[in-house]
C-alpha positions as CSV (number, residue, x, y, z in Angstrom):
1,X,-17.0,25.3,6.7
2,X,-18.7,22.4,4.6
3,X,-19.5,19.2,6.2
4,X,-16.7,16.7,4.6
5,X,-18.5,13.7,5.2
6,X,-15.7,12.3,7.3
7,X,-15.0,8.9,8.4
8,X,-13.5,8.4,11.6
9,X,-12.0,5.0,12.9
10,X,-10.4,5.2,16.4
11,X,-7.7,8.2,15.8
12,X,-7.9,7.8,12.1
13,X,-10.2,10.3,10.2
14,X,-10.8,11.1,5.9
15,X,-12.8,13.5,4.3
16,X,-13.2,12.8,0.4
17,X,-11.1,16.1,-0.2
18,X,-8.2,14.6,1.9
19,X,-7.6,12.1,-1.2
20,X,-4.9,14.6,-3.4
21,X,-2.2,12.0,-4.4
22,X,-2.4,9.5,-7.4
23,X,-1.3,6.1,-6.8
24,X,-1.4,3.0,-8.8
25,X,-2.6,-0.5,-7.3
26,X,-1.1,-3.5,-8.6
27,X,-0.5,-7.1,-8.4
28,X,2.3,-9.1,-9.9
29,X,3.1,-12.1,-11.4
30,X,6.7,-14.2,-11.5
31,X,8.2,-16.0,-14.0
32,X,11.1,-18.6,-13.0
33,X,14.1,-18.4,-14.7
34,X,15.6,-22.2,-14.8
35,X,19.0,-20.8,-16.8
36,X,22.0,-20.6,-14.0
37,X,23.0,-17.0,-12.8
38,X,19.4,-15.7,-13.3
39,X,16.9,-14.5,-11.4
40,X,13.3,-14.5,-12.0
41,X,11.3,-11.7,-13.8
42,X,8.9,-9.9,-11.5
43,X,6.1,-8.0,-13.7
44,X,3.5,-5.6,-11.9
45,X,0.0,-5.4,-13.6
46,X,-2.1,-2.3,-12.7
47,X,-5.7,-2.4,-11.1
48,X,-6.6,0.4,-11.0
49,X,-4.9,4.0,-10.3
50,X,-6.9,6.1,-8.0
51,X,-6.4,9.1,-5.8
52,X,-5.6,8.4,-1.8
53,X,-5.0,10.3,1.6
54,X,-1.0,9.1,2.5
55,X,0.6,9.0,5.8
56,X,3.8,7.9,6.6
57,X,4.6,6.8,10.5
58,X,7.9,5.7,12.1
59,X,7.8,2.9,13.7
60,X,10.1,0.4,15.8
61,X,10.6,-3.2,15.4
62,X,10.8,-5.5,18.0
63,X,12.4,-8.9,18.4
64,X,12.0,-10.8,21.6
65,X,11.0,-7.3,23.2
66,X,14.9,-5.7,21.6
67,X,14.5,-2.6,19.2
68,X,16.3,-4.1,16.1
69,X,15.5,-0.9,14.2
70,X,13.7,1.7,13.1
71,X,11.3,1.9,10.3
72,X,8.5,3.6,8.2
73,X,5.3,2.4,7.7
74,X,3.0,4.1,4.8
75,X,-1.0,4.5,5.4
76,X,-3.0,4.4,2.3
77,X,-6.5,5.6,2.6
78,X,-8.8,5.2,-0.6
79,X,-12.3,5.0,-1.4
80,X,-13.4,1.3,-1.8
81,X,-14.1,-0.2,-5.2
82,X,-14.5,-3.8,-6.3
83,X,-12.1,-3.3,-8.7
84,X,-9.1,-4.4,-5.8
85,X,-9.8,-8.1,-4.6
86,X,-8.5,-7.7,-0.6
87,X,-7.6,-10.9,-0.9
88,X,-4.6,-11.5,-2.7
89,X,-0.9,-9.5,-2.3
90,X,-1.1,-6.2,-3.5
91,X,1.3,-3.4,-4.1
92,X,1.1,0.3,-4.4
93,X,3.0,2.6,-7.1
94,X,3.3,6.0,-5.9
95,X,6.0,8.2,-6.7
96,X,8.1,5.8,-8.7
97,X,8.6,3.6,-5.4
98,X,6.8,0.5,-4.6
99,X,4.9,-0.3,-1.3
100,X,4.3,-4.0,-0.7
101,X,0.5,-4.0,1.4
102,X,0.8,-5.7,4.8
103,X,-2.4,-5.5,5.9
104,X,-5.9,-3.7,5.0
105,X,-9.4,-2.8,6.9
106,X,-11.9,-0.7,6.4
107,X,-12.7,2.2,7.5
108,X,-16.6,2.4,7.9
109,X,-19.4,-0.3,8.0
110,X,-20.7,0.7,4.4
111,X,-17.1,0.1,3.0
112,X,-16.8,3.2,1.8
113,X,-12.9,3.9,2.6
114,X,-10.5,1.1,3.3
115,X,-7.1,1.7,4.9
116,X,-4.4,0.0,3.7
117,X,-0.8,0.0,5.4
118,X,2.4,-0.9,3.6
119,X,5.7,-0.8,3.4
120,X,8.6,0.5,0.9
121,X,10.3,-2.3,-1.0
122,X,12.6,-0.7,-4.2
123,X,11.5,1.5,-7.2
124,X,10.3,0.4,-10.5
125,X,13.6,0.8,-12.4
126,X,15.1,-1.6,-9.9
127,X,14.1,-4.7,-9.2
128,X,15.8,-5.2,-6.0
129,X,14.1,-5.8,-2.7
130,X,10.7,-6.7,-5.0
131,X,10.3,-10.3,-3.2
């Protein structure tokens, strides 16, 4: 078998080949709506659509040490480019549904592979939960 060049970060580990889903990152802009009854218009601009390694993970949330719930957590692993400022909110499109990024590090020292781990919030034909 081929060496895969793999990166390996405590128990998280991607090979180039590992990267078979297309997704979309994007950043978004609101516009307020001043007219009573309305609500503002969220718009998504794209950065760049790329191909990434996706894991999803349940997880439990705590409150003052109570399980309030259970969730899901989605890992996005993609190969670094300047293109995506790490500094700002950004959002992931992948099939239809929309993943608001909660947090992001990288992978490697050269910055090859950065991880980022987010969290479903509505589709793109609905604009609920998009706050």
């Amino acid at each position: 078998m081929a060496n895969c060049g793999k990166i390996t970060t405590g128990k998280n580990s991607v090979c180039i080949g590992d990267l078979d889903q297309k997704i979309k990152i994007q950043t978004t802009t609101t516009t307020g709506n001043n007219s009573p009854g309305t609500y503002s218009t969220i718009e998504f601009q794209d950065i760049v659509t790329m191909w990434a390694l996706i894991k999803t993970t349940k997880v439990n949330r705590f409150i003052d040490n109570v399980n309030t719930a259970d969730g899901i957590t989605t890992d996005f692993y993609i190969r670094y480019t300047a293109d995506i400022d790490l500094t700002i909110q950004l959002w992931i499109e992948w099939r239809d549904i929309k993943f608001k990024v909660i947090s992001s590090n990288n992978m490697d020292k050269q910055y090859d592979f950065i991880h980022l781990r987010a969290v479903e919030h509505g589709d793109k034909n609905v604009n609920a939960n998009l706050r």
